[in-house]
C-alpha positions in Angstrom: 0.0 0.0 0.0 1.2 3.4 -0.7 0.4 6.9 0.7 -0.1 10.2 -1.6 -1.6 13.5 -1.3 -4.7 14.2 -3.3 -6.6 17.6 -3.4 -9.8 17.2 -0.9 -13.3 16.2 -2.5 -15.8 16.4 0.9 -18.1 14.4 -1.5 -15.6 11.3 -1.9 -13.0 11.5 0.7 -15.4 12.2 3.9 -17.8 9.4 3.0 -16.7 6.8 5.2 -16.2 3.3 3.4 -18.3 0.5 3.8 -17.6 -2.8 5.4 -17.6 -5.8 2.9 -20.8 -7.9 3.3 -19.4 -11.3 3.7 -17.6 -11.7 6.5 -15.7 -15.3 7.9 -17.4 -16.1 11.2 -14.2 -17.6 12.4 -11.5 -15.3 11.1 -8.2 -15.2 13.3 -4.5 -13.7 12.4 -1.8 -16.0 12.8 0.3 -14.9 15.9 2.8 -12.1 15.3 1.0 -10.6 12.8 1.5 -6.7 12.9 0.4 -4.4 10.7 3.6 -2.0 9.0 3.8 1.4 9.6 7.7 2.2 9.8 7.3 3.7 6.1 4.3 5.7 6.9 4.7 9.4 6.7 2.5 10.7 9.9 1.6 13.9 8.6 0.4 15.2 5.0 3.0 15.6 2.4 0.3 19.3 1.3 -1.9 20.9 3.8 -5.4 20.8 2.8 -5.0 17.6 0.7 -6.4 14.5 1.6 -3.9 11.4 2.4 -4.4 8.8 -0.4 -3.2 5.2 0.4 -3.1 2.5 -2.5 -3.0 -1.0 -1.8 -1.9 -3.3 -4.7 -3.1 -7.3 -4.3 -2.1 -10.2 -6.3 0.2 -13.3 -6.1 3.0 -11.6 -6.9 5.0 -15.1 -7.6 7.5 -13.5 -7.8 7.1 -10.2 -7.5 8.3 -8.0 -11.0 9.3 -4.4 -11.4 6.2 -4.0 -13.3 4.5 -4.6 -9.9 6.7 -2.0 -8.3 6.4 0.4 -10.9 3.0 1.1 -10.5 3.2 2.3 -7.5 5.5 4.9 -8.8 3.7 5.7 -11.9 0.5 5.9 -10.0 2.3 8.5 -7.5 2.9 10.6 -10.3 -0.7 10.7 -11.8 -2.1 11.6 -8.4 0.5 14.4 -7.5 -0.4 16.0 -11.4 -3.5 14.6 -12.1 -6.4 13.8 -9.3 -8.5 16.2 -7.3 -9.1 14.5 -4.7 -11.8 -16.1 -5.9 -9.2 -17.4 -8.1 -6.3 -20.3 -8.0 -3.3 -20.0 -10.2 -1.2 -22.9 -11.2 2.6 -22.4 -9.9 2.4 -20.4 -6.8 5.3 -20.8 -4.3 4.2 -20.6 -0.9 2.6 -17.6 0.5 5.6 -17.1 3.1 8.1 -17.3 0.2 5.9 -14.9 -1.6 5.8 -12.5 1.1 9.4 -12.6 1.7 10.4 -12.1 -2.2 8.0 -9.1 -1.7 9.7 -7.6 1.6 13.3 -7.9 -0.1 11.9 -6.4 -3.4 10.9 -3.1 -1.4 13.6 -2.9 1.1 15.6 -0.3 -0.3 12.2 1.9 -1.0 11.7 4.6 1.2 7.8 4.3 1.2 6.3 0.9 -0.1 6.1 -1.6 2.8 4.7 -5.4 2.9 1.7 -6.3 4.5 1.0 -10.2 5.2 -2.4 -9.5 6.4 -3.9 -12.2 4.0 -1.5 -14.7 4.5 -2.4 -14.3 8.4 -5.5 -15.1 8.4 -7.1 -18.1 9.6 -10.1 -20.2 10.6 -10.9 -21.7 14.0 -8.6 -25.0 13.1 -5.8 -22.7 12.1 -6.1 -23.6 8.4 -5.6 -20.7 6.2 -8.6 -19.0 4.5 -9.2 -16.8 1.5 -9.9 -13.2 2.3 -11.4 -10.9 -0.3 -9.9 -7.6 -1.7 -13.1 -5.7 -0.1 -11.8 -7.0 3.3 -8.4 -6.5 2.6 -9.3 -2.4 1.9 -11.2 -2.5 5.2 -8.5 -4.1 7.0 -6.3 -1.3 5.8 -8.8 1.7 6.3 -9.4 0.4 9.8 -5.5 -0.1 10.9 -4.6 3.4 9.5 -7.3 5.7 9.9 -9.1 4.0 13.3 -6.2 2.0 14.9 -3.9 5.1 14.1 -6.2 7.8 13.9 -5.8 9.1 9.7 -2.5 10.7 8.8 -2.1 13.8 10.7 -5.2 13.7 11.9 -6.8 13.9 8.7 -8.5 11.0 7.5 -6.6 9.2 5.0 -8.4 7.9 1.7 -8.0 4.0 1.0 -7.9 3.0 -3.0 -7.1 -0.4 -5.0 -4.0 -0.3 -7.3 -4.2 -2.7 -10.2 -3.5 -3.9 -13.7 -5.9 -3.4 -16.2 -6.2 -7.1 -16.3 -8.2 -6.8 -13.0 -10.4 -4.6 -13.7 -11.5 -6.7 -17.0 -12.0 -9.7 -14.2 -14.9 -6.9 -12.3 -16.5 -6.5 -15.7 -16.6 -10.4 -16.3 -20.7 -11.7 -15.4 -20.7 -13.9 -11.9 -17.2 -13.6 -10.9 -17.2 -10.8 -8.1 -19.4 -10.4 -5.6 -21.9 -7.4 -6.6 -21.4 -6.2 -3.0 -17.7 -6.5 -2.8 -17.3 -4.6 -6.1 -19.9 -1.7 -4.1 -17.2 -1.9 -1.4 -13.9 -2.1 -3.6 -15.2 0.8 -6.4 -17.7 2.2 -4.9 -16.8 3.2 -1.5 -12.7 2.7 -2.1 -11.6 3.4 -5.7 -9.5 1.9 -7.8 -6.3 3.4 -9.8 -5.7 1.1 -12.9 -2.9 0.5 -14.7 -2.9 0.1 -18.5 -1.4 -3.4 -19.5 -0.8 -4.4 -23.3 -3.3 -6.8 -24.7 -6.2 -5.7 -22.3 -9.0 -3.5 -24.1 -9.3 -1.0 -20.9 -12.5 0.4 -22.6 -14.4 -2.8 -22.8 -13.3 -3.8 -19.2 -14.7 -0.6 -18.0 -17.8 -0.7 -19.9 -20.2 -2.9 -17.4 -18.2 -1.0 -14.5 -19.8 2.8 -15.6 -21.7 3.3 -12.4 -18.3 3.4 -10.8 -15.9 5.3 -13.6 -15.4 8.6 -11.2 -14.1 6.5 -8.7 -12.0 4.6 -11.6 -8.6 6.1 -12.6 -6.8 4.7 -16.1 -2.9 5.7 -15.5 -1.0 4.8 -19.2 2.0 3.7 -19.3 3.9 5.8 -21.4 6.9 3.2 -21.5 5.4 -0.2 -21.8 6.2 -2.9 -19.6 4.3 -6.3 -20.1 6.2 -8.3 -17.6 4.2 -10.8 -15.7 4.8 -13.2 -12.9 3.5 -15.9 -15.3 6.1 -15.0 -17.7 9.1 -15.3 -15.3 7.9 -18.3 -13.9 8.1 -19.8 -17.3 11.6 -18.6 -17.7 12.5 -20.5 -14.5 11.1 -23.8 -15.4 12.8 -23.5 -18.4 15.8 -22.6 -17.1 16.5 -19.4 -18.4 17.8 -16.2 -16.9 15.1 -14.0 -15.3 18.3 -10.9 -14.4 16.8 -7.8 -15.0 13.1 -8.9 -15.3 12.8 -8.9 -11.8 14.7 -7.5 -9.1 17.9 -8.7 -8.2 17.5 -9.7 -4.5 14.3 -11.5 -5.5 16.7 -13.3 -8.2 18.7 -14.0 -5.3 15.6 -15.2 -2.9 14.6 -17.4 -6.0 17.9 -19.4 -6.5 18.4 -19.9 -2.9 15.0 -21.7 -2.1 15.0 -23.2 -5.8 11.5 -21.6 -6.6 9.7 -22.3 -9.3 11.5 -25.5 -11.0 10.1 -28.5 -12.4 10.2 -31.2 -9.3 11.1 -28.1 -7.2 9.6 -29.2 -3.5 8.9 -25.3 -2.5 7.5 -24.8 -5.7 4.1 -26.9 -5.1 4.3 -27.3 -0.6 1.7 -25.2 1.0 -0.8 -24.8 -0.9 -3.7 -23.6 0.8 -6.4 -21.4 0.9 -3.7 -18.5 1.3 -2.7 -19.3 -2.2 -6.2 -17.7 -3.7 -5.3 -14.9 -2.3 -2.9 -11.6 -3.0 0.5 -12.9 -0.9 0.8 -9.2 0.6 -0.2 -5.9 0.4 2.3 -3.4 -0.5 2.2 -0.3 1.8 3.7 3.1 2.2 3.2 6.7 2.9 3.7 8.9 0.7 7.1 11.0 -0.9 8.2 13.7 0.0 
């Protein structure tokens, strides 16, 4: 998740977010779970601007510079341009995940890792799929109830994404109608434009929700994908400079992601529908 300023809209920004509808009856966080804030700037970056903190979810097996670009680029469109349940084959397990994720951001000086989802748990301790509309909440709650806002000022939560999300809202029967109220409606969502996704025709079914949609281009295209890498590794091919070097690093010391590999296909679980972290921050200065 990451923190920006964004000019204040009373009509958007004061509207306190709704809670998602479907809620786990028996919903515990594994032990030791504690939500970051070391990165967190405690005051606004402007006066008189609302605090704006993006929260990206996906696998991110392993985690690309793609995925840590947006954050960036979506920093820039806000500072010039705003006024204010699926399985994937190949996942490593969601502590690796996490992990690749916390060495990926270490040297940024504002995007943090949140293992909130891989946390969570039922009554037997078995880990349980938690939906992006609870994963916003989660945040909203930590930062502006637990914490008390950003300054004192409340801070606004949104979704980061690819475009290829947002073409999964638009698709019949796949989200929840009340979760996508929650996650667009009450949140937002800042979308990234990916090559090969028609970003019109995703949005098209989603037009109740378009002014609390933002479509950031990407002027230098990047079509990286955790899919792709992972097919690099299985074939034994050099993933050095598609991903992040300590992650490169992570990856040949636990042997992720080969053919036979034993971390590659342990764990699976629940957890593994699920984004492996959110990635947090406050905002630059």
């Amino acid at each position: 998740m990451s923190a920006n300023d964004q000019p204040s809209n009373p009509s958007r920004a004061e509207t306190s977010a709704r809670q998602p509808t479907t809620q786990k009856p028996d919903f515990i966080l594994q032990e030791g779970y504690r939500f970051p804030y070391h990165k967190l700037k405690r005051t606004p970056v402007q006066e008189g601007k609302t605090p704006l903190v993006l929260v990206a979810c996906g696998s991110f097996s392993p985690v690309t510079y793609l995925h840590l670009r947006m954050f960036e680029m979506a920093s820039d469109y806000v500072r010039f341009n705003t006024d204010d349940a699926y399985k994937k084959a190949g996942l490593a397990p969601d502590y690796h995940r996490v992990n690749m994720c916390a060495v990926a951001v270490e040297q940024s000086s504002w995007l943090m890792v949140d293992p909130f989802e891989t946390a969570a748990r039922n009554s037997k301790g078995e880990p349980i799929f938690v939906p992006t509309a609870e994963v916003l909440a989660h945040v909203d709650h930590e930062i502006n109830d637990v914490l008390g806002g950003i300054g004192g000022k409340r801070a606004r939560i949104s979704l980061l994404a690819g475009s290829d999300l947002i073409q999964t809202m638009s698709t019949p029967n796949l989200w929840s109608p009340d979760d996508l109220d929650v996650i667009l409606g009450s949140y937002g969502c800042f979308i990234i434009e990916r090559s090969g996704t028609d970003i019109e025709e995703a949005l098209a079914s989603l037009r109740k929700y378009e002014d609390n949609i933002w479509v950031i281009s990407q002027v230098i295209q990047n079509d990286i994908s955790s899919t792709k890498v992972r097919l690099f590794l299985k074939k034994d091919l050099s993933v050095r400079y598609l991903i992040p070097d300590p992650v490169v690093a992570y990856i040949e010391e636990h042997g992720l992601f080969q053919d036979g590999s034993a971390d590659s296909n342990k764990g699976k679980s629940a957890s593994d529908k699920s984004c492996a972290s959110s990635t947090a921050g406050s905002s630059k200065g």
